[in-house]
C-alpha positions as a Markdown table, in Angstrom:
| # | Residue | x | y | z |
|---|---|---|---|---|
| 1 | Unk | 66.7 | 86.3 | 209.1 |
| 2 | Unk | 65.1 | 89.6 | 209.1 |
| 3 | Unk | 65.4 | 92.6 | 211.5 |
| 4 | Unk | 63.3 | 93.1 | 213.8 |
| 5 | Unk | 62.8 | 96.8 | 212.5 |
| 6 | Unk | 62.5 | 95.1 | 208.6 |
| 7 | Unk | 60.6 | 92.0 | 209.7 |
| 8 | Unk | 57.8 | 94.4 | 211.4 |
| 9 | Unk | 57.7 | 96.3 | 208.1 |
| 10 | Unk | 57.2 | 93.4 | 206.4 |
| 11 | Unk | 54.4 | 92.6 | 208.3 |
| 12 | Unk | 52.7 | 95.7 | 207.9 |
| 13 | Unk | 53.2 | 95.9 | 204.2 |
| 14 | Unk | 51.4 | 92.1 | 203.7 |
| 15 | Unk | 48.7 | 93.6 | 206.0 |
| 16 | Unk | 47.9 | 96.3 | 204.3 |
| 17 | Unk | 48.1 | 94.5 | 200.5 |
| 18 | Unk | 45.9 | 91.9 | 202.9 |
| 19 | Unk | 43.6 | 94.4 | 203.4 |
| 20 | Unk | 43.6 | 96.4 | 200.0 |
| 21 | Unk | 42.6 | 92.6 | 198.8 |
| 22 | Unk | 39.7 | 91.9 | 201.5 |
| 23 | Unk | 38.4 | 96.2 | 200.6 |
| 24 | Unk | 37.9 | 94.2 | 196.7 |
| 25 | Unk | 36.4 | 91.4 | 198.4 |
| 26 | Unk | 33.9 | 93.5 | 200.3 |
| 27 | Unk | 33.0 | 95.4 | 196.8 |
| 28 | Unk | 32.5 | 92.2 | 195.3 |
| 29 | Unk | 29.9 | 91.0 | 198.1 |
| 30 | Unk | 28.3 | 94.4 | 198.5 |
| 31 | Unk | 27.6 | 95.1 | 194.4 |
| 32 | Unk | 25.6 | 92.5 | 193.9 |
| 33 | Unk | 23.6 | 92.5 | 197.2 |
| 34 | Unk | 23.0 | 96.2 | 196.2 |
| 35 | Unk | 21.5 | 95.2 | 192.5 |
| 36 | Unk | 19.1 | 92.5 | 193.8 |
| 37 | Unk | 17.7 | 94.5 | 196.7 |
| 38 | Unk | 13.6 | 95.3 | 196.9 |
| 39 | Unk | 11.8 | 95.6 | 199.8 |
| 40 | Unk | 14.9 | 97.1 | 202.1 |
| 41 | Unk | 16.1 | 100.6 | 200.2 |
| 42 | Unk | 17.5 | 100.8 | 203.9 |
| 43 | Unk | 19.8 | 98.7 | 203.6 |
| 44 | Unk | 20.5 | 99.4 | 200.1 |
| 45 | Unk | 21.2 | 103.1 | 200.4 |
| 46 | Unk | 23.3 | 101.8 | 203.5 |
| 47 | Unk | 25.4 | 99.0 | 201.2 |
| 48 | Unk | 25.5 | 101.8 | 198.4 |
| 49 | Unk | 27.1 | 104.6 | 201.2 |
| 50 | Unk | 29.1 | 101.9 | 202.5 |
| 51 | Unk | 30.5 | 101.0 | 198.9 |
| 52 | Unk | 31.8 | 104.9 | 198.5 |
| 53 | Unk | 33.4 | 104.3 | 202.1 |
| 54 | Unk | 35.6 | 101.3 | 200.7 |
| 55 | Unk | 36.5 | 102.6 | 197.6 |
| 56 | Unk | 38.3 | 105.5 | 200.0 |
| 57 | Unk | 39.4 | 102.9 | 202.3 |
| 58 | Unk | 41.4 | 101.3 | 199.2 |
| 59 | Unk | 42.3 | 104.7 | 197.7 |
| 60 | Unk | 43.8 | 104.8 | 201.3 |
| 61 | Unk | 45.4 | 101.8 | 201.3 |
| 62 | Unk | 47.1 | 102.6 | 197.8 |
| 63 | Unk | 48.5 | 105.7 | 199.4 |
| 64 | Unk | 50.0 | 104.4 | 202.0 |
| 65 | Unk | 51.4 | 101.2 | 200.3 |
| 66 | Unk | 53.4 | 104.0 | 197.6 |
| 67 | Unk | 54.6 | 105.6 | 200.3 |
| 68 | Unk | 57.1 | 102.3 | 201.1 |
| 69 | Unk | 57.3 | 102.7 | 197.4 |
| 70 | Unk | 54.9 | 99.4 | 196.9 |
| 71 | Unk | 51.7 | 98.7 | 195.5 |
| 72 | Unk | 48.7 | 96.1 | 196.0 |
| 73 | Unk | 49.0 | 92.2 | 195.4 |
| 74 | Unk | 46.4 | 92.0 | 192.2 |
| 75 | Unk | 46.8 | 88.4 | 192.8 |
| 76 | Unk | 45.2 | 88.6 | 196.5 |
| 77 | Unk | 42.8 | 91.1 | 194.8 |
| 78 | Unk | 41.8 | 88.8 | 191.9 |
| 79 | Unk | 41.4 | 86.1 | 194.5 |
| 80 | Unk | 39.3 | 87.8 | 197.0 |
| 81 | Unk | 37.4 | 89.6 | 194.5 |
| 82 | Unk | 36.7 | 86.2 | 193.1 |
| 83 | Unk | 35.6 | 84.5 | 196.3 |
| 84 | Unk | 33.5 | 87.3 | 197.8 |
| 85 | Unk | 31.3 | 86.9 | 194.2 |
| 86 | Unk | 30.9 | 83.2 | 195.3 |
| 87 | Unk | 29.5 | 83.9 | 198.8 |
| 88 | Unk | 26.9 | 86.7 | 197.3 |
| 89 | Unk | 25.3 | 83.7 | 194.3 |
| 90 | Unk | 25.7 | 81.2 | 197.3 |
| 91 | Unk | 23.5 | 83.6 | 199.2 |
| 92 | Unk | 21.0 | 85.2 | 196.4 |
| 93 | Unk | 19.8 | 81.1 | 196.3 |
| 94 | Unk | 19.0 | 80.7 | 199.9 |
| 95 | Unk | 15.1 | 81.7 | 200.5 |
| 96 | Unk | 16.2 | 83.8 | 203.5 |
| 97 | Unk | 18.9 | 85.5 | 201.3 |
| 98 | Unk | 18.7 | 89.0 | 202.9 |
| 99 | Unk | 19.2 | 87.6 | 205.7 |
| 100 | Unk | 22.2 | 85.4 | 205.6 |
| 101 | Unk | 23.9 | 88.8 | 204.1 |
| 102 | Unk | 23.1 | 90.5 | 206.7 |
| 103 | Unk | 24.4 | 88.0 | 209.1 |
| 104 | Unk | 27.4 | 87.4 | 206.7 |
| 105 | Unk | 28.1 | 91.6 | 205.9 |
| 106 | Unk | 28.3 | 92.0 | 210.2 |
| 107 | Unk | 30.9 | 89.0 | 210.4 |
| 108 | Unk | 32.9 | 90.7 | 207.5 |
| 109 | Unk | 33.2 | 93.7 | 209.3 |
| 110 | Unk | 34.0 | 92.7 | 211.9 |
| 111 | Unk | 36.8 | 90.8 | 210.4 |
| 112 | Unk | 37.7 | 94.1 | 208.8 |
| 113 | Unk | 37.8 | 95.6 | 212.0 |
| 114 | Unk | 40.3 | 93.1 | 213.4 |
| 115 | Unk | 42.7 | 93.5 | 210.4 |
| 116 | Unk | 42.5 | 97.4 | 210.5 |
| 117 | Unk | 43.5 | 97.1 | 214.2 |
| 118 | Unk | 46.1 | 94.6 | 214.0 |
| 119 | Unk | 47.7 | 97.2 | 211.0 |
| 120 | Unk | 47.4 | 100.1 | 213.5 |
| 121 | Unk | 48.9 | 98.0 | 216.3 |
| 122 | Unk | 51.9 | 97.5 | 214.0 |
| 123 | Unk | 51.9 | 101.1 | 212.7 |
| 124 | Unk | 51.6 | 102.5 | 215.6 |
| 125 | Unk | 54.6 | 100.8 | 217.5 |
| 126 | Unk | 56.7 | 100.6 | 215.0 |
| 127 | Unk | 56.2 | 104.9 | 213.6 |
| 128 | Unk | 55.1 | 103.1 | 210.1 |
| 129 | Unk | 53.1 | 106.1 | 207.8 |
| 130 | Unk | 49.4 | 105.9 | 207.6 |
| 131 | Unk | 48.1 | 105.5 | 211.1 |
| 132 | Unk | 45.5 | 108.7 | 210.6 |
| 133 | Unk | 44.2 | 107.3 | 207.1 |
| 134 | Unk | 44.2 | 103.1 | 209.3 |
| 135 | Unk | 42.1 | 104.9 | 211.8 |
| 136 | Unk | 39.4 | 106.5 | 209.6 |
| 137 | Unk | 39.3 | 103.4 | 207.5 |
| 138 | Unk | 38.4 | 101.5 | 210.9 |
| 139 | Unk | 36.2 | 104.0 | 212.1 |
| 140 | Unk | 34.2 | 103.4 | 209.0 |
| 141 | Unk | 34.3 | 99.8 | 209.6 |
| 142 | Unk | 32.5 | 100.1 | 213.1 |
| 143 | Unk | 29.8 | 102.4 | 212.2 |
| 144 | Unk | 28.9 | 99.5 | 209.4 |
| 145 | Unk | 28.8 | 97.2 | 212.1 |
| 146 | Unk | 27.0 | 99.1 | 214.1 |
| 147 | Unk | 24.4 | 100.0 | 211.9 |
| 148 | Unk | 24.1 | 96.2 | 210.6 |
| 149 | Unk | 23.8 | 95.0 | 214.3 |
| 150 | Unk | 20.9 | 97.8 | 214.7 |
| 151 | Unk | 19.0 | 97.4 | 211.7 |
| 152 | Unk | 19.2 | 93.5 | 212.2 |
| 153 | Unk | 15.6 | 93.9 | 214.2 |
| 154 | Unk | 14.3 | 95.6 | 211.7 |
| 155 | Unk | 15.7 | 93.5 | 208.8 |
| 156 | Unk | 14.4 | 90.4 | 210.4 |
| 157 | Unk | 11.2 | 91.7 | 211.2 |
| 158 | Unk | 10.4 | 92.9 | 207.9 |
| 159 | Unk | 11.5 | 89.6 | 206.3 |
| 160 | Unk | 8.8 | 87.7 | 209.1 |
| 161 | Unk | 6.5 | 90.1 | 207.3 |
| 162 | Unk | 6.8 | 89.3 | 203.7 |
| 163 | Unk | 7.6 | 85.8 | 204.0 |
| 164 | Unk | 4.1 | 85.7 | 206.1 |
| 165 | Unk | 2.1 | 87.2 | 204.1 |
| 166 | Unk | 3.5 | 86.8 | 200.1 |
| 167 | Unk | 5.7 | 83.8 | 200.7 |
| 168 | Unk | 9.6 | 82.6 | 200.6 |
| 169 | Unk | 10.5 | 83.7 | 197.5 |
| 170 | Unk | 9.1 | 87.5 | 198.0 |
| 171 | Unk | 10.3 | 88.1 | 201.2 |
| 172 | Unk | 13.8 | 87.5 | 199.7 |
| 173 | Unk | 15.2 | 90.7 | 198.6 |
């Protein structure tokens, strides 16, 4: 059995390969959201600002994994990668695809947000390295979130509109 000191160490290092692997996962749902988007450049130019933010969160996480002398799991990354392309086709044949991402992008942040504070919690008590670079990476994480949950009025709205007036298939994207 672990120490306690070693078994909280443990626990932050899976966390944060956890979340290097969920950072892929989010650039795999983002990219090709991004590619098929039309009639919201908002929330293009969002998902495309959002994309530069995660490639810094996992530049991040590399950091502070190699400072315990560590690196990612490119299995979890493969994996996640992998299943976050699913979800985005899944989506892109729904009729009301923008907005099932847009319902789908608020959940994942929000699930990022958990994971980036249970790593904090961890890093925090325990005087692990990378609390500063955990807390911009989270900070990021809420603005997205925010932002979705605000421009979800305007999102739907504009969907009403299209599908209304040119149909299913143009509102889409």
């Amino acid at each position: 059995m672990a120490s306690p000191e070693n078994a909280a160490l443990d626990l932050y290092i899976t966390g944060l390969r956890n979340a290097h692997a969920v950072e892929k996962q989010a650039l795999s749902i983002m990219t090709p959201q991004v590619e098929r988007i039309e009639n919201y450049p908002e929330v293009a130019d969002r998902l495309r600002a959002h994309m530069d933010e995660t490639h810094g969160q996992i530049a991040r996480l590399d950091e502070i994994l190699a400072q315990f002398d560590t690196s990612n799991s490119a299995l979890k990354d493969i994996a996640l990668s992998m299943s976050g392309g699913m979800a985005a086709i899944t989506h892109s044949a729904a009729g009301d695809e923008i907005l099932k991402n847009s319902f789908a992008n608020y959940a994942f942040e929000h699930f990022e947000i958990a994971a980036y504070s249970s790593l904090l919690t961890l890093a925090d008590d325990n005087g692990f390295h990378g609390a500063a670079a955990l807390r911009q990476s989270l900070s990021e994480e809420q603005a997205m979130a925010e932002w979705i949950e605000k421009s979800l009025p305007l999102v739907t709205r504009r969907y009403a509109e299209l599908y209304a007036t040119s149909g299913q298939m143009a509102a889409k994207v």
